[in-house]
Residue, then its C-alpha position, 0 to 999 in steps of 0.5 A: x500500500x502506497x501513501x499519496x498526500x493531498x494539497x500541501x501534505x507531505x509524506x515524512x519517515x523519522x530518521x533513526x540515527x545514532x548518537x554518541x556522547x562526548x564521553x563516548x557513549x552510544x544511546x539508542x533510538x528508543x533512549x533519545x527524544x522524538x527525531x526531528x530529521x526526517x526524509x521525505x516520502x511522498x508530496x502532494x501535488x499543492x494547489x489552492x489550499x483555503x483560496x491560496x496557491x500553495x506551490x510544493x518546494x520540498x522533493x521526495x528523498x530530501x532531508x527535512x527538519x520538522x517541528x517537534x510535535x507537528x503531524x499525523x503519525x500513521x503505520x503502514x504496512x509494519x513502517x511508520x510515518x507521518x503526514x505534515x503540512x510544508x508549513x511544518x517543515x522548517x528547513x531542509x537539510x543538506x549534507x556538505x562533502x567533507x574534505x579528502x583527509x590529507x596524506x600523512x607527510x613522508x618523513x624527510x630525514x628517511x628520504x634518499x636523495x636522488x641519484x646523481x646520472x653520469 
């Protein structure tokens, strides 16, 4: 069973992720408050919504942050999700690409020097 939302619904499943304390400790999903990142699963096609044009910003596989309480909860098929208003989200999350970590230097005292041609 597929989940299609209406006007400015949007279709959202709680990213679970895993979070360690500075003193190194791992909690779980279920020792943590409600995720507020969540990933977009379906979007409604927008339209006039009480005499107003909505036009729908966000796209199914962003990552979004949402209002704590905001939404429906709903389980399908075993998953759970939850359908929100695009007013509730209150930005969309992007990932920036780390930097390649740098090569440790070669130790210049080991090295040989080059060999001299005759």
């Amino acid at each position: 069973m597929t989940i299609k939302p209406l006007a400015d619904r949007v279709v959202i499943k709680s990213v679970e992720a895993e979070e360690t304390t500075k003193s190194g400790i791992i909690l779980t999903a279920s020792a943590q408050e409600k995720p507020s990142i969540a990933e977009i699963v379906a979007v409604g096609p927008g339209g006039m919504v009480d005499g107003k044009e909505v036009k729908m910003f966000v796209k199914v596989g962003q990552k979004v942050l949402i209002s704590k309480y905001s939404g429906t909860e709903v389980k399908v098929d075993g998953e759970e999700y939850s359908i929100v208003k695009q007013d509730d989200i209150l930005a969309v999350v992007e990932e920036t690409a780390k930097a390649p970590a740098k090569a440790p230097a070669k130790d210049k005292t080991t090295a040989k020097a080059p060999a001299k041609r005759k």
